[in-house]
C-alpha positions as CSV (number, residue, x, y, z in Angstrom):
1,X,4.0,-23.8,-3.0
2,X,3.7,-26.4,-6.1
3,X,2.7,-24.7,-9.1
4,X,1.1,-28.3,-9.4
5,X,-0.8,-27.7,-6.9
6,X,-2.2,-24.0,-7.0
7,X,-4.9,-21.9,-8.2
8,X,-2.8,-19.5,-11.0
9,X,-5.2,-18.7,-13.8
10,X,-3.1,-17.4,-15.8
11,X,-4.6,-16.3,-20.0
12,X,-2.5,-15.8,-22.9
13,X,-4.7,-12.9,-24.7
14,X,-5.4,-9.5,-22.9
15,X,-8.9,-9.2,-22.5
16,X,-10.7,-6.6,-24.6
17,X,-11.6,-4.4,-21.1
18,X,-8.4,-3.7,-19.6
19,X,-6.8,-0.1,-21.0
20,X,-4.1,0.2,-18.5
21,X,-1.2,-2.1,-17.9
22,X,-1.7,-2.7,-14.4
23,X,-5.6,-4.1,-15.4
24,X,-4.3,-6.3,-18.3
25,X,-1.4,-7.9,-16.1
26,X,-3.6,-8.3,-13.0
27,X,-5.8,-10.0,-15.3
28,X,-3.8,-12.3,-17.4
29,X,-1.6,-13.1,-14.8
30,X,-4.5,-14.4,-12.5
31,X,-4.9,-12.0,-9.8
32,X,-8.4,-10.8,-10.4
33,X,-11.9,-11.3,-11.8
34,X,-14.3,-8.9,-12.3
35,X,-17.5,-9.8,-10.7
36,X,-19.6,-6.5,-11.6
37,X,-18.2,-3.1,-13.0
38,X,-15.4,-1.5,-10.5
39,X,-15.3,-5.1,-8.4
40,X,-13.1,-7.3,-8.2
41,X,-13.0,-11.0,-6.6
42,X,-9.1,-11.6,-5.1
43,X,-7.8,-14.5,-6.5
44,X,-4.9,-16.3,-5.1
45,X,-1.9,-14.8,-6.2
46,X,-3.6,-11.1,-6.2
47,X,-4.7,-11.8,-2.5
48,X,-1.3,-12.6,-1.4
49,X,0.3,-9.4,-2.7
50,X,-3.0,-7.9,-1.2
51,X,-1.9,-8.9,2.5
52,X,1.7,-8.1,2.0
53,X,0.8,-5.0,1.3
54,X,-1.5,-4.7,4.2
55,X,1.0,-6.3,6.3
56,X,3.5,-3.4,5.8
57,X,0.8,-0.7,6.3
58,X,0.2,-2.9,9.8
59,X,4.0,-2.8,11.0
60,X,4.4,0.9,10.2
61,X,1.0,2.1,11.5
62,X,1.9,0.6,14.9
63,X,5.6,1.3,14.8
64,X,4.7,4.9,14.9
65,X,1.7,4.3,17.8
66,X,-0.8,4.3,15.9
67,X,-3.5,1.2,17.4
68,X,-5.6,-1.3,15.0
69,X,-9.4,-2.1,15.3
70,X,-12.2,-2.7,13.0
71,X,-15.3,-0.5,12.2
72,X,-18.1,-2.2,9.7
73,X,-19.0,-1.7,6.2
74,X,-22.5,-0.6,6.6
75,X,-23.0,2.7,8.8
76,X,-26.0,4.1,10.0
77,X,-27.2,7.9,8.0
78,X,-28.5,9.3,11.5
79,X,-24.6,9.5,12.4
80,X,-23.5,11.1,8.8
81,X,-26.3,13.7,9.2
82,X,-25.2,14.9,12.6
83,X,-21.8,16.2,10.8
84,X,-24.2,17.5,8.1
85,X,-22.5,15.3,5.2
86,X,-25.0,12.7,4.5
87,X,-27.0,14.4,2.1
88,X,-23.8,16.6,0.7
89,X,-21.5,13.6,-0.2
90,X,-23.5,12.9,-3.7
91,X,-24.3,9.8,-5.2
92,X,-20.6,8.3,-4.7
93,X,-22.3,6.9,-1.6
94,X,-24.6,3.8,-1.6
95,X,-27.2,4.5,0.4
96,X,-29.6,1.2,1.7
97,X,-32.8,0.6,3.7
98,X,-32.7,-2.6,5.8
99,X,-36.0,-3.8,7.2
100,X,-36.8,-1.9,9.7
101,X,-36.9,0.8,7.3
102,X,-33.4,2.6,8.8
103,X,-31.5,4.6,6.4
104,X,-28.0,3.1,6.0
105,X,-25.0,3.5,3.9
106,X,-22.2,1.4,2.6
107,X,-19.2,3.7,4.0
108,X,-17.0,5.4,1.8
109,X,-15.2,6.5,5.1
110,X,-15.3,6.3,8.5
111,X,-15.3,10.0,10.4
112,X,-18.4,9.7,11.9
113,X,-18.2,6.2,13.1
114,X,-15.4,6.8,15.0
115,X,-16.0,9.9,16.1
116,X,-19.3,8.5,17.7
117,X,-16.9,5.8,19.1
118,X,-14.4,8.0,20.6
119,X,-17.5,10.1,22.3
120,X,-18.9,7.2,23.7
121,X,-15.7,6.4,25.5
122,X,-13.1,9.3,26.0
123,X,-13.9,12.5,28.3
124,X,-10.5,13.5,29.2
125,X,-7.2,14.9,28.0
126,X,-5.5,12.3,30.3
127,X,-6.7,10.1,27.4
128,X,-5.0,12.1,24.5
129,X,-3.4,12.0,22.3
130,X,-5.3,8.7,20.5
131,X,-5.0,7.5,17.0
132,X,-7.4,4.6,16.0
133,X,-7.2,2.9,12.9
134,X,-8.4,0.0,10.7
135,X,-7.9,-1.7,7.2
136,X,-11.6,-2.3,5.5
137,X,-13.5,-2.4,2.5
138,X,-14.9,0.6,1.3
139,X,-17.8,1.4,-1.3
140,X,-18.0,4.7,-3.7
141,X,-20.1,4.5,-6.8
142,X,-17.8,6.0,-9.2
143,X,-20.0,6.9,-12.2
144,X,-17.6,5.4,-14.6
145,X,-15.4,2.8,-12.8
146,X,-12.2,2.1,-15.1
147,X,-8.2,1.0,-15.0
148,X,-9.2,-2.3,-12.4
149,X,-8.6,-1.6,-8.9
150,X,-7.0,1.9,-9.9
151,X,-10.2,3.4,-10.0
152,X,-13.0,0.2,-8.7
153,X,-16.1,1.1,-7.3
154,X,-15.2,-1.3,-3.9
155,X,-11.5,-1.0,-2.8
156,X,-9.7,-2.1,0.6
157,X,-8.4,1.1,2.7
158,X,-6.4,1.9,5.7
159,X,-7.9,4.8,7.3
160,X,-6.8,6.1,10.7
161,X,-7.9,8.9,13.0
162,X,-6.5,11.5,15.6
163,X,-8.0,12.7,18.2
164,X,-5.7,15.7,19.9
165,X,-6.4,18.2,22.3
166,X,-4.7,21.0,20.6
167,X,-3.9,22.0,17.1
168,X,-0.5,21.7,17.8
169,X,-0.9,18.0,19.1
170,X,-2.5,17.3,15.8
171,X,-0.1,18.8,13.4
172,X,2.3,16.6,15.2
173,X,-0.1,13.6,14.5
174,X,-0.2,14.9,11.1
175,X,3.5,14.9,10.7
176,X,4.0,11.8,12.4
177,X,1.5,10.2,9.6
178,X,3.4,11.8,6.5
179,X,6.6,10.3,7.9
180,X,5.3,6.8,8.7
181,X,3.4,6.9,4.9
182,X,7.0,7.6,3.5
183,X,8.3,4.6,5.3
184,X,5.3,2.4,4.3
185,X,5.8,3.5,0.7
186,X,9.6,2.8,0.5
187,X,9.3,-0.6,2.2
188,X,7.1,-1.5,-0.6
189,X,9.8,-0.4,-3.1
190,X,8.1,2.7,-4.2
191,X,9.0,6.6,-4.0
192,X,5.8,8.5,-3.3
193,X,5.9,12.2,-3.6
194,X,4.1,14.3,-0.3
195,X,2.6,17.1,-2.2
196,X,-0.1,20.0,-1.4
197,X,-3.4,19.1,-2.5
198,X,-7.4,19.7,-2.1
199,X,-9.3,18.7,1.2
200,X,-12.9,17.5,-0.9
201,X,-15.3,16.2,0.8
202,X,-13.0,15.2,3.7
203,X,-12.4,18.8,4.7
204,X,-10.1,20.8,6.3
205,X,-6.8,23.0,5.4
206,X,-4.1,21.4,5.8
207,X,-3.5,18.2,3.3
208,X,-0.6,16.3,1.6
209,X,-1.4,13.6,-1.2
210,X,1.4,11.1,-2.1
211,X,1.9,10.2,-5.6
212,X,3.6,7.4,-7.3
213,X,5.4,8.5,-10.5
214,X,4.1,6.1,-13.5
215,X,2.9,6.9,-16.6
216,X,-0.6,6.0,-16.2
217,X,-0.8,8.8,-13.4
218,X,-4.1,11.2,-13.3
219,X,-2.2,14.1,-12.4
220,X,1.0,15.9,-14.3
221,X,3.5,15.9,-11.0
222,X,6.2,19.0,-11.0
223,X,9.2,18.0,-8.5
224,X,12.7,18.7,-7.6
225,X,15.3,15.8,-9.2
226,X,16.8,15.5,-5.5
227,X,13.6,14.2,-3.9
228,X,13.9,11.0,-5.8
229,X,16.9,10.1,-3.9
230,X,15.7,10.8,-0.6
231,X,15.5,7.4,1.4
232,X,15.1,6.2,4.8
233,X,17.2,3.1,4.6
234,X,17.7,1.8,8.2
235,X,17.9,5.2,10.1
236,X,15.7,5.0,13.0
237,X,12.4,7.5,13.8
238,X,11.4,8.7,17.1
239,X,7.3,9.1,16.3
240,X,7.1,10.9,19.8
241,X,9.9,13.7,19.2
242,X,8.4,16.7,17.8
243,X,11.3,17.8,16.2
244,X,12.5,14.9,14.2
245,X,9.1,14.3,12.7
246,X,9.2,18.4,11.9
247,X,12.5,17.9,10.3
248,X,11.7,14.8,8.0
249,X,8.5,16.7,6.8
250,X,10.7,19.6,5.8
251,X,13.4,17.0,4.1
252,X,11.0,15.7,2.2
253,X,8.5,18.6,1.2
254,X,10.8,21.4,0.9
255,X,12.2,20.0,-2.8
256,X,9.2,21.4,-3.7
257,X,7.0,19.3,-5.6
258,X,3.7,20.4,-7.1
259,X,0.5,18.7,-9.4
260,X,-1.3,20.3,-11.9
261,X,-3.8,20.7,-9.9
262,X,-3.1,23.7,-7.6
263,X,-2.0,25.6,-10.1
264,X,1.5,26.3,-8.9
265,X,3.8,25.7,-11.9
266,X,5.2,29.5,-12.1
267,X,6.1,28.8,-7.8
268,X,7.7,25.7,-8.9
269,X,10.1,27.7,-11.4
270,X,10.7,30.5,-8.8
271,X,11.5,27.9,-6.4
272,X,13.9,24.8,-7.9
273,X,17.1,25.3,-10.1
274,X,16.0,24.5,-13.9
275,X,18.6,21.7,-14.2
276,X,16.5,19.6,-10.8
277,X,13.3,20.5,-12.6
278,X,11.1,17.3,-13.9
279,X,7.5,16.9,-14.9
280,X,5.8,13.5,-14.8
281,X,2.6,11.6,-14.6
282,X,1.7,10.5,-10.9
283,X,-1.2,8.0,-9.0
284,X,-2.3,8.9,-6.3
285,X,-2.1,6.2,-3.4
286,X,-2.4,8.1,-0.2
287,X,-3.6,11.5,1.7
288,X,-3.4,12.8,4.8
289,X,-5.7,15.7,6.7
290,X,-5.9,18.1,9.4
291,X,-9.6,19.4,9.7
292,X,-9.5,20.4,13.5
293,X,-12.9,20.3,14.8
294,X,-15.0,19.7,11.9
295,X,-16.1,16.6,12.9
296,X,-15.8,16.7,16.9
297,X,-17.8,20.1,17.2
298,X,-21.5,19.1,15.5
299,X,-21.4,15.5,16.9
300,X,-20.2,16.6,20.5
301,X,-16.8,14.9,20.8
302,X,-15.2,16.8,23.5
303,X,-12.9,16.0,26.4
304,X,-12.5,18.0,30.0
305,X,-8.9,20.3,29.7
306,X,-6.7,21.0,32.2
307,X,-8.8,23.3,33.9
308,X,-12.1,21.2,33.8
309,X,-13.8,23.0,31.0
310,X,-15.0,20.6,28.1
311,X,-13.4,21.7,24.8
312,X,-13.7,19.3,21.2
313,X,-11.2,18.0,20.4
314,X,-8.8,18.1,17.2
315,X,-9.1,15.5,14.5
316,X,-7.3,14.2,11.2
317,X,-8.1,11.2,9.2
318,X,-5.1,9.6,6.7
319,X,-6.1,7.1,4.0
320,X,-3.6,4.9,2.2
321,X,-5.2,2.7,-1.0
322,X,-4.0,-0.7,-0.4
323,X,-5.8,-2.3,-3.0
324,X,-4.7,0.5,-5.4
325,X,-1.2,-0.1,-4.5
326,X,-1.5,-3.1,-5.9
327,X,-2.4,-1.4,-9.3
328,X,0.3,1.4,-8.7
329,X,3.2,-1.0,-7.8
330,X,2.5,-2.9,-11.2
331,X,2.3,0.8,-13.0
332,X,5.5,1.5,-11.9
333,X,7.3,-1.6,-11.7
334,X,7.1,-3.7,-14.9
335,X,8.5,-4.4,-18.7
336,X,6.8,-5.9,-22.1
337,X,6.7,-9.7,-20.6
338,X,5.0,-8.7,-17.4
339,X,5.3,-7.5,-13.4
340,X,8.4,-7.2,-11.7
341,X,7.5,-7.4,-8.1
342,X,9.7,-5.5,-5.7
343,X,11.0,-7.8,-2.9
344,X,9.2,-6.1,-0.3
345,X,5.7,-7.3,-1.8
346,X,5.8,-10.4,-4.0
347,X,3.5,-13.1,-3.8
348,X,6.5,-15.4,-3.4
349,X,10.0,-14.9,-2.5
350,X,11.4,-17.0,-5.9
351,X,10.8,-19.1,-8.5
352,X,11.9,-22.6,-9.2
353,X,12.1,-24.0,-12.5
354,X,12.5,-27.3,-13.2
355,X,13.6,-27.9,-17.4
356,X,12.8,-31.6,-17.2
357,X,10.4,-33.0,-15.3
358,X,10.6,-36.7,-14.5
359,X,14.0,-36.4,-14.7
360,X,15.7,-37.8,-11.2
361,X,18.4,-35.5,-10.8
362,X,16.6,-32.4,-12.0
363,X,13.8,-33.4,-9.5
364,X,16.3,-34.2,-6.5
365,X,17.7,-30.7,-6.8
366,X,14.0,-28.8,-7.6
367,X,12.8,-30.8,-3.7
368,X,16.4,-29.7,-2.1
369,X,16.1,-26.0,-3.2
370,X,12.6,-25.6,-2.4
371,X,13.0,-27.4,1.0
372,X,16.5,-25.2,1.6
373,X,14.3,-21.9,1.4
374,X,11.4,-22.7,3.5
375,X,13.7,-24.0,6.0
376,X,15.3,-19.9,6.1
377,X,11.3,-18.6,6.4
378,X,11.4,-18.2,2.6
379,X,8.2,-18.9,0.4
380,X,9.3,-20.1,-3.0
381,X,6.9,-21.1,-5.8
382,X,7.9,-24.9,-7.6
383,X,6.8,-25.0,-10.9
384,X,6.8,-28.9,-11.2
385,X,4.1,-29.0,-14.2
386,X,5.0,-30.7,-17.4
387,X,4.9,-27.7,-19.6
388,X,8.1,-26.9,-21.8
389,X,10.4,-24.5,-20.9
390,X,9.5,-21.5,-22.7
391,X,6.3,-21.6,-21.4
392,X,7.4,-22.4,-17.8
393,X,9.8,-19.4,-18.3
394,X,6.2,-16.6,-19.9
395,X,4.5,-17.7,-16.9
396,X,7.5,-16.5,-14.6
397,X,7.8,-12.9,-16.0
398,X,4.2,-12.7,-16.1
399,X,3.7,-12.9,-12.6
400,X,7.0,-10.7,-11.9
401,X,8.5,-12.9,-9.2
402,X,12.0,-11.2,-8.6
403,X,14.3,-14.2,-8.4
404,X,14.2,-17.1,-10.5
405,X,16.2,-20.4,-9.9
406,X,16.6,-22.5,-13.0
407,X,17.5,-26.3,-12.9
408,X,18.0,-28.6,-15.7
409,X,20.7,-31.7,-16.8
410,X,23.1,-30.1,-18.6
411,X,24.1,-27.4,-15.5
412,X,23.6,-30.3,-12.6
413,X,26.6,-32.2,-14.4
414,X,28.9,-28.8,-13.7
415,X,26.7,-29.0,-10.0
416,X,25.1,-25.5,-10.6
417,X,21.7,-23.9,-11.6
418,X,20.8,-20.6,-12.5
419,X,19.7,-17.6,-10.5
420,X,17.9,-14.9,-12.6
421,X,16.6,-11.2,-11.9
422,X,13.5,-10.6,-13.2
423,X,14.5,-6.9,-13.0
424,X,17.9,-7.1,-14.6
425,X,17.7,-10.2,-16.7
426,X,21.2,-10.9,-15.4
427,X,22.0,-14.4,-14.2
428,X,24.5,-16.2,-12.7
429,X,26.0,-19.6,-12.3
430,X,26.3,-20.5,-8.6
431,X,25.9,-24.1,-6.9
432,X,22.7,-25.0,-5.1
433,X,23.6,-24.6,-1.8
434,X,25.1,-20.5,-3.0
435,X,22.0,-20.2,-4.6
436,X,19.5,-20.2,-1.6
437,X,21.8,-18.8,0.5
438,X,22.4,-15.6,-2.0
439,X,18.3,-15.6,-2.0
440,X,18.1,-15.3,1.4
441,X,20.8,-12.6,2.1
442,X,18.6,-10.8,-0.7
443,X,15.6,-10.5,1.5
444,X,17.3,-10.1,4.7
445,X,17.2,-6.1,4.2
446,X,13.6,-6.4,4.1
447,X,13.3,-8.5,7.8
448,X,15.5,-6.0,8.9
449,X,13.6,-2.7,8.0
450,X,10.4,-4.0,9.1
451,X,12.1,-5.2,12.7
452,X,14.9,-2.8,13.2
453,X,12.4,-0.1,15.1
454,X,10.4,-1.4,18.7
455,X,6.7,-0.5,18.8
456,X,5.8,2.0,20.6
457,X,4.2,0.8,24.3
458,X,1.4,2.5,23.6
459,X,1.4,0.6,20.2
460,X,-1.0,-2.5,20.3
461,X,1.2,-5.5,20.7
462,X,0.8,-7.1,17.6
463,X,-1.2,-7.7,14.4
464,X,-3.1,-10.4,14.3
């Protein structure tokens, strides 16, 4: 893409409304405007990161079987007061008359939607174990939305569903989620923390919340030192073996880590060495639940067993924020002069600089680099506008971009430019041709990790 050419918005000045970092950059760096308290129109550059994110949750979600649809914004009550939460849920929900005079609401989730779906179509155990899920907009009237699209009244979620027929099924379901979420996570260049946590409204007992260390965090986050370096890298998962999933639950979760909010500080003590002990802020951007047959018991969601009887059958749900992991990224990943996109998620794979426009040889180099990328399935970003170089240079760190490619007259004379981290700030001299190749060897990790594992045949084929 030509800078020239594109929609980048980008202000100077931090608008008076933005408290948190992750609002201010998303603003000023033209990702975002607010159209009404806690909602947000996507502009270019925010919508791109938006589907890269979504693209990740996408791979993972199928790699470990889990199968893609799409349920609507607007639900009907009738089907929230059969599980008996329509009138519990509280004023979070939006609740509409059309003009027929039906009750409606905008959803703030989706268990009894598709519970009424899987009802309508599944009677047997031959047709278990089934996990449906979808990425959608979703609508909670926070009484005091705040921090952007940390805490927005309208935000875009994955939410997926089990249906099992035994307990045990679904704890494996469970298990399989909070080891595909890890992956998701890391792929996006963050380490989330699996810990403990409350059921609320969703119900049930048996919960795990992820949390993203950053500053900005709503909870304080006790954990072990060690769980920091726990990674996947490129060993492979089997979703379908019991065992593996078991053991990667217990890798993770056993170091231990606890919020503020259970209360469990003194267990925390009794149970991690004092020199691994650390305290932090975290955001939340993901839970997963067990709640059995909450759900599949009032609204009459049951299958024939084995040995014909009709039993309900055992559910979970498992959200993960991907609009707030836009927000959360930027918490944790970013400096005084703006983002620093991991390479997993940025808007575009590099920046190209050009110090003096107009100039022939300056220009012949800019056209070569940018066409040498796209022709390795690289998406650079060409700023070929006529601003000076320092400004050219702000507008780079703002948007966080992780490589930068410099050109200018003085270094095509020696035949190089310069390649930049945005994380590091180091740079290096290397000739054009090294340049775009060292680029691409950069991000072939990341086309690796999301193609190193087959789907699943139960999987659906592919993500449109």
């Amino acid at each position: 893409m030509r800078l020239s050419r594109y929609f980048l918005p980008v202000l100077k000045e931090t608008p008076a409304e933005a408290q948190v970092v992750s609002h201010r950059y998303m603003l000023r760096a033209g990702m975002i405007k607010q159209a009404s308290a806690g909602i947000y129109s996507w502009l270019p550059l925010g919508f791109k990161v938006l589907r890269n994110i979504e693209r990740i949750v996408h791979e993972e979600q199928q790699r470990a079987g889990h199968i893609p649809m799409l349920m609507p914004t607007l639900q009907p009550a009738d089907l929230w007061r059969e599980s008996g939460r329509y009138d519990a849920y509280g004023p979070e929900m939006l609740r509409i008359r059309d003009r027929h005079e039906r009750d409606m609401l905008y959803g703030p989730t989706n268990e009894e939607l598709i519970t009424d779906i899987f009802r309508s179509h599944v009677g047997s155990y031959r047709d278990l174990p089934l996990t449906l899920y979808h990425i959608q907009w979703k609508f909670r009237d926070e009484i005091r939305p705040r921090f952007g699209v940390m805490r927005g009244r309208e935000f875009y979620m994955k939410d997926g569903y089990n249906f099992d027929l035994t307990r045990e099924d679904a704890l494996h379901a469970y298990n399989r989620h909070l080891v595909s979420y890890l992956r998701t996570y890391e792929r996006m260049g963050l380490q989330a923390i699996p810990m403990r946590a409350e059921s609320g409204p969703i119900g049930g007992d048996d919960t795990h919340e992820f949390l993203v260390l950053a500053e900005t965090g709503e909870s304080e986050v006790f954990y072990d030192s060690e769980i920091t370096e726990l990674k996947f890298g490129a060993r492979e998962i089997d979703y379908d073996d019991r065992a593996q999933c078991q053991a990667v639950l217990e890798e993770f979760t056993s170091r231990y880590a606890r919020t503020d909010d259970t209360h469990d500080e003194a267990a925390f003590h009794d149970q991690v060495p004092e020199p691994r002990r650390r305290s932090a802020r975290g955001i939340e951007v993901g839970q997963i639940f067990y709640f059995g047959t909450k759900y599949s018991e009032p609204m009459g969601a049951t299958v024939t067993d084995q040995d014909g009887n009709r039993v309900p059958v055992h559910m979970g749900s498992h959200g993960i924020g991907v609009s707030r992991l836009v927000g959360a990224i930027i918490e944790a990943s970013h400096d005084e002069r703006g983002i620093i996109w991991p390479e997993g998620v940025t808007p575009f794979h590099c920046g190209i600089v050009n110090l003096r426009q107009g100039d022939e040889a300056t220009d012949t180099a800019c056209e070569s680099l940018y066409a040498g990328l796209a022709a390795l399935g690289l998406e650079p970003l060409y700023d070929d506008t006529e601003d000076r170089a320092g400004a050219k240079f702000a507008t780079m760190d703002l948007i966080g971009l992780p490589w930068r490619i410099t050109v200018g007259p003085r270094g095509l004379k020696n035949g190089v430019v310069e390649l930049t981290s945005r994380r590091t700030g180091e740079s290096e001299e290397l000739s054009p041709e090294d340049a775009v190749r060292k680029v691409a060897e950069i991000y072939a990790p990341h086309h690796d990790m999301a193609m190193q594992q087959p789907m699943p045949q139960r999987a659906f084929h592919t993500w449109m």
